[in-house]
Phi, psi and omega in degrees: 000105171293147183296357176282005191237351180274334147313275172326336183254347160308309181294331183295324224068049191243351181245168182248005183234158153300324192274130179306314169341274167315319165311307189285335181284338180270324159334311199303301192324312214270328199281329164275026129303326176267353165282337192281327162322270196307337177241004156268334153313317176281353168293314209267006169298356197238320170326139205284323194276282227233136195245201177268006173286314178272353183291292179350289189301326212277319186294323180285325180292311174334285179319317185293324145312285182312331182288342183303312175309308204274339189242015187043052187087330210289326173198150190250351185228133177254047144210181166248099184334140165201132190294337186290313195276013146277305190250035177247315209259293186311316215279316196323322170308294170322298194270340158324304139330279156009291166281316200288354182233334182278160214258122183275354208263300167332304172301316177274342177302289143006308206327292192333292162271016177267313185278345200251318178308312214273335181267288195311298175311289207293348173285304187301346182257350161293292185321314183270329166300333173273342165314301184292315215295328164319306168287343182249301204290344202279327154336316192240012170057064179255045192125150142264083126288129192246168118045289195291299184315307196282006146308322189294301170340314190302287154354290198283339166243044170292314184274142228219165186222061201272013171286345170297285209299318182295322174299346198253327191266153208239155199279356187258349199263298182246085145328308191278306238259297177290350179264317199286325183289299214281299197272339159281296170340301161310299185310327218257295213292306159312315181292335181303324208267334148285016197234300158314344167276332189293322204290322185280012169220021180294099170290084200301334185287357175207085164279115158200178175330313208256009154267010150261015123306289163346313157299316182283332165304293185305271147045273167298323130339280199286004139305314171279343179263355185259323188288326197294322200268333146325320206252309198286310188316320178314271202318316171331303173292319188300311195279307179325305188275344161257329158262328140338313180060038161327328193303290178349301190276295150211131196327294215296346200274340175262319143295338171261003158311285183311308163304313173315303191307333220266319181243015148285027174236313182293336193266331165326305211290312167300347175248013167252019169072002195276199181245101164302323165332282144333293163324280195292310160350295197283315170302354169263327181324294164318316152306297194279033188262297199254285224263017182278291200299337190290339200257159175288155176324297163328311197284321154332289198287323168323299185316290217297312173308282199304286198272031160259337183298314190304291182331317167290327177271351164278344192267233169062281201291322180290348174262339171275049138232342137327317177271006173280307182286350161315313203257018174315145205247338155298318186306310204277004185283332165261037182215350153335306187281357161223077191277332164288345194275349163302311196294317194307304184324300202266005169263330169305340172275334174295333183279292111048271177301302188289322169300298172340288200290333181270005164271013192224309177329305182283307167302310182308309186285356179269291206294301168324328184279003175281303170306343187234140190267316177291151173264351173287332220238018168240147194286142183274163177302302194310340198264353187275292162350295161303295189313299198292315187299315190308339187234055151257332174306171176214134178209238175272348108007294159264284203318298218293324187292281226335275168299354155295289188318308190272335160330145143217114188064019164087008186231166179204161177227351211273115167325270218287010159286326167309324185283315171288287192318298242246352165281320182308268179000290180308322169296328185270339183293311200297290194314311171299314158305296203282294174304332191278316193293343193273320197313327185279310182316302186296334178278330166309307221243020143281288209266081181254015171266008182266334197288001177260354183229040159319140102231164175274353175304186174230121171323120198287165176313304166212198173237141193287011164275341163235142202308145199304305167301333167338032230221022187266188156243137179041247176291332193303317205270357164309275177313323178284324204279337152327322182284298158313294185310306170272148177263117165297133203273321226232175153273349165311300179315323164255020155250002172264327165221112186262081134238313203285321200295319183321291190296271185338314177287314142331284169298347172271334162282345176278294187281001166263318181245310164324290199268344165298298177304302184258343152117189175109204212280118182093354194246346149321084180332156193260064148311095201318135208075353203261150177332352186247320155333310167320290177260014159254004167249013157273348197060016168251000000 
């Protein structure tokens, strides 16, 4: 590692030393934590407590002691938080997966209430957490905090961390429960996170009617142009890579196509001010629809590894190094002089939270069930539960606004932003810990036909053996192919089932326009080698 490139990563904040020395020595160090991760998770997989989530966390507090010992208090970490190398570097690999491994059928069946949680949900729960923080904290003499900070709370703990819960549920066994968990989560992450940016440009000193509106215009923008632009990045790869046929020539060269294209879309998206979240989200939805099928059989299978592998190694890294950056010796040292009024904060932003989340889960889920006529396709008391338990984590998220906000470069001097650091810390340690170890036990004794078909693999895109939408069960999937086969005669029809009516009209503008221009399962030119070739001399 030359110094022009150990410079460049001191200024990102991505190293805490100067000297090449040190630097390769704090590398080697974080990459074995994270081999000691992964395989004491798979020692603990079949364990009733604890997931890899919490291996994770458990291995960073560690780790954070011993340098605390070893450097004699001076520092708990051998790297430096930095917001650029969370959602520049970490998140994108994540929410990218994310689209790029769900069973989309699922996802859109859903959508409706997967958007009325993730959006909707996620405003009732801003709104009542900066409401309280306003009313208690404006009180208690933590700091100069204005107005404006206890929105951002609102804001920062808006955002939910639904990776325990998604590792314990399994999407083939409660199909509707892991797409409304999976699919609020994405939505829930982005809107916290376009909701914490709208704020830091809020004017508070001039509220009225038509600047909520405004907000809210805007809002709504940076929903539709991020997804827009997601979709167009997507469709972009897909047509480049069918008509080229890259593959022919070389594998590797259409998978780093893909990868390139997936986070030259997330990165736009961030220097055109939209929600990169959303943008790379919606561009794996696309990818894995149309540019899955365009690539050779290899390179399927490459895609589908390499980006759950990234994905996994980036969730990996951010909990361990959340349980490292837990023990910084700075925050708490100015946040020291007052500890019971730390502990009062943070069990009141935990309470907060949990009133949060139940005000908007339960009433959203009566009224979703009003809208649904089948009983398979309405949320049960026990899945409102979950669904509500699922969005009590706090996780790296809440860290990375935390410290944009209370922060300057991962320090503070300031009371009462030490006191918001170092409760946030708390609050994601408590939840994550406390709440992540109850989450399996609990979902066997909601749910006890899902507790027998735990795993940790990550769902392939489609399985090369089925049909791409295909991804229902039993009656469901009964009822959709039912869906295809008859056509809606009336507007009655689609207004007693606008989903199946949606989809049938969907799949028919898809298979007429869509997959001739972009390419996908059957519509590949017959290119000597090429997938479509392949699997009709294949007999599939």
């Amino acid at each position: 590692m030359g110094p022009g490139v150990v410079a460049h990563l001191v200024r990102l904040g991505v190293l805490s030393s100067t000297s090449d020395h040190a630097s390769v020595v704090s590398i080697n160090l974080f990459v074995a934590l994270l081999c000691a991760c992964i395989v004491l998770g798979h020692l603990l997989e079949e364990n009733r407590w604890v997931n890899e989530s919490i291996t994770a966390l458990i291995i960073g507090l560690c780790t954070g002691v011993v340098i605390l010992l070893t450097t004699k208090g001076k520092s708990s970490h051998i790297l430096v938080f930095s917001e650029d190398l969370f959602f520049i570097y970490l998140l994108p690999p994540i929410i990218f997966n994310a689209g790029f491994q769900v069973k989309k059928k699922q996802f859109f069946r859903n959508f409706m209430t997967i958007t009325l949680f993730g959006a909707v949900g996620t405003m009732i729960s801003f709104f009542t957490i900066s409401i309280g923080a306003i009313a208690i904290f404006s009180r208690m003499n933590i700091g100069t905090l204005e107005v404006g900070d206890f929105l951002a709370i609102g804001a920062i703990f808006s955002a939910t961390d639904s990776v325990c819960t998604l590792q314990v549920l399994n999407q083939d066994e409660t199909p509707l429960l892991y797409s409304l968990v999976f699919g609020e989560g994405v939505v829930n992450d982005a809107t916290s996170v376009v909701l914490f940016n709208a704020l830091q440009n809020f004017d508070l000193n001039k509220i009225d009617v038509a600047v909520v509106l405004k907000f809210l215009g805007n809002f709504c923008y940076l929903f539709l142009s991020s997804t827009f632009l997601g979709v167009f990045a997507g469709l972009l790869s897909a047509y480049i890579i069918k008509k080229l046929y890259i593959g022919r020539h070389s594998t590797d060269r259409e998978v780093a196509l893909m990868m390139l294209m997936a986070y030259l879309s997330y990165m736009l998206a961030e220097l055109s001010d939209l929600s990169g979240i959303l943008t790379v989200f919606f561009c794996g939805i696309v990818m894995s629809h149309y540019t899955w099928h365009n690539v050779t059989e290899s390179s399927r299978v490459t895609t589908k590894h390499a980006f759950a592998t990234l994905s996994f190694i980036a969730e990996t890294f951010l909990f361990l190094y959340v349980g490292m950056d837990a023990l910084d010796i700075e925050k708490w040292k100015f946040a020291s002089d007052s500890p019971g009024k730390s502990i009062g904060i943070s069990s009141i932003l935990l309470g907060l939270v949990l009133v949060g989340r139940a005000a908007f889960v339960f009433p959203l889920s009566f009224l979703s069930n009003l809208t649904k006529k089948a009983d398979f396709e309405k949320i049960t008391w026990r899945q409102q539960i979950v669904i509500w338990w699922a969005g009590l984590m706090r996780g790296a998220v809440s860290i990375a606004l935390a410290y944009n906000k209370f922060t300057r470069s991962g320090h503070t001097q300031l009371h009462g932003n030490a006191i918001m650091i170092t409760s946030t810390i708390t609050v994601v340690l408590f939840s994550t810990m406390v709440f992540g170890m109850m989450t399996k036990p609990l979902i066997q004794f909601l749910l006890p036909a899902s507790s027998h078909t735990v795993t940790s693999e990550p769902s392939s895109p489609k399985s090369l053996h089925s049909p791409l939408l295909t991804s229902m069960q039993g009656s469901d999937l009964e009822t959709a192919s039912h869906s295809h086969i008859v056509r809606p005669s009336s507007l009655r029809m689609l207004l007693s089932k606008p989903t199946h009516t949606v989809h049938y009209y969907w799949r028919k503008f898809d298979d007429a326009l869509m997959r001739p221009m972009f390419g996908g399962r059957g519509f590949v030119p017959f290119s000597p080698g090429s997938p479509t070739e392949q699997s009709i001399h294949g007999g599939r």
